[in-house]
C-alpha positions as CSV (number, residue, x, y, z in Angstrom):
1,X,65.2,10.7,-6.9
2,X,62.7,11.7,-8.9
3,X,59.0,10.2,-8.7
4,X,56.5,10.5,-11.7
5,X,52.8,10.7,-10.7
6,X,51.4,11.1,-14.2
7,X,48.6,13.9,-15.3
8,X,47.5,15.7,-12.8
9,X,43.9,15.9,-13.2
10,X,41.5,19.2,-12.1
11,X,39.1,17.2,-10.5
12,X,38.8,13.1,-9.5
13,X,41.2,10.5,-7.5
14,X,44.2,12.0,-9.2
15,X,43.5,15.9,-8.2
16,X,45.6,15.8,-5.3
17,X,49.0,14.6,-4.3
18,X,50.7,14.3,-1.4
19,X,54.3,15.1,-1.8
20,X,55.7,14.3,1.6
21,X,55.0,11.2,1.8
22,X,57.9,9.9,0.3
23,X,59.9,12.0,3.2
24,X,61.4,9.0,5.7
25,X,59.9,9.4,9.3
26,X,62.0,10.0,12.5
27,X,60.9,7.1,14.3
28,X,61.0,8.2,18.5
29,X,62.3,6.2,20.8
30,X,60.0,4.7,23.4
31,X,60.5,6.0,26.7
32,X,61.7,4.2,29.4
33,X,59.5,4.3,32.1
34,X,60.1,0.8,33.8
35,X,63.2,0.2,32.8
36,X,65.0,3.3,35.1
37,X,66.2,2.0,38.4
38,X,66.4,5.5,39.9
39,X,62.5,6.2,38.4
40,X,61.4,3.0,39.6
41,X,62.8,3.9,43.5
42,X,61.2,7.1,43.0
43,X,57.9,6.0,41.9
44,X,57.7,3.4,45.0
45,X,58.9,6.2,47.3
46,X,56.3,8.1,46.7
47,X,53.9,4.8,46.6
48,X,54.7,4.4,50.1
49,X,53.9,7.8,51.2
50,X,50.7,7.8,49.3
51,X,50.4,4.6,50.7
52,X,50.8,5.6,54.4
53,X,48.9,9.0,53.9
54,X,45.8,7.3,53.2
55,X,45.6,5.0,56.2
56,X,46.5,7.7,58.5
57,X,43.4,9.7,57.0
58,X,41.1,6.1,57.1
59,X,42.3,4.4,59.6
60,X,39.6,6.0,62.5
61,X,37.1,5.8,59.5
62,X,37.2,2.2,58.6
63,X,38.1,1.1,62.4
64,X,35.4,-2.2,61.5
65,X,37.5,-3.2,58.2
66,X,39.2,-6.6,58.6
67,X,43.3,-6.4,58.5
68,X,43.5,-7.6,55.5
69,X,41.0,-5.5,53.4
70,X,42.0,-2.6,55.6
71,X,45.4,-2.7,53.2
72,X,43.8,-4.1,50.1
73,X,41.8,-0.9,50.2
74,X,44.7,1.3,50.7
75,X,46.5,0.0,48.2
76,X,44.1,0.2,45.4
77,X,43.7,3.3,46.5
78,X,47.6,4.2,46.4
79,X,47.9,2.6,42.9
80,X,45.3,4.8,41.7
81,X,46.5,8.5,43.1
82,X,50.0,7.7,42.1
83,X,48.9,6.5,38.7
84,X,46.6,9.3,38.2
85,X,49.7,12.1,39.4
86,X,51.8,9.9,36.8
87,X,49.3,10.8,34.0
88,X,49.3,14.1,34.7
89,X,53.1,14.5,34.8
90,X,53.7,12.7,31.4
């Protein structure tokens, strides 16, 4: 294939070409992240012992935190190590 860009000028819009942009891109696949069965187990396994690490080391600390917000906290918390360990993995 042959592609005609027409004088080339020395100075201006028409200076400069770029010649490999005519080269067809390699699209990448997405990964799968969610998609994995045997990733997803592994990334709730180690939820839950993120999960159970972190009351162990707050449970004497917030002994005057309701039930309830007792394991919202712990959760949020959880969600955020794990994510954060997930970042630095990818």
């Amino acid at each position: 294939m042959f592609f005609n860009f027409g004088p080339l000028s020395e100075s201006g819009p028409h200076c400069a070409v770029a010649y490999d942009s005519f080269v067809p891109r390699i699209q990448l696949q997405p990964e799968k992240v969610y998609t994995d069965s045997a990733l997803s187990e592994l990334h709730a396994l180690r939820e839950k012992e993120v999960r159970e690490e972190i009351a162990t080391r707050l449970r004497c600390v917030c002994s005057n935190f309701s039930h309830d917000d007792f394991d919202r906290l712990v959760q949020k918390m959880a969600e955020r190590q794990v994510r954060d360990e997930r970042r630095l993995v990818w």
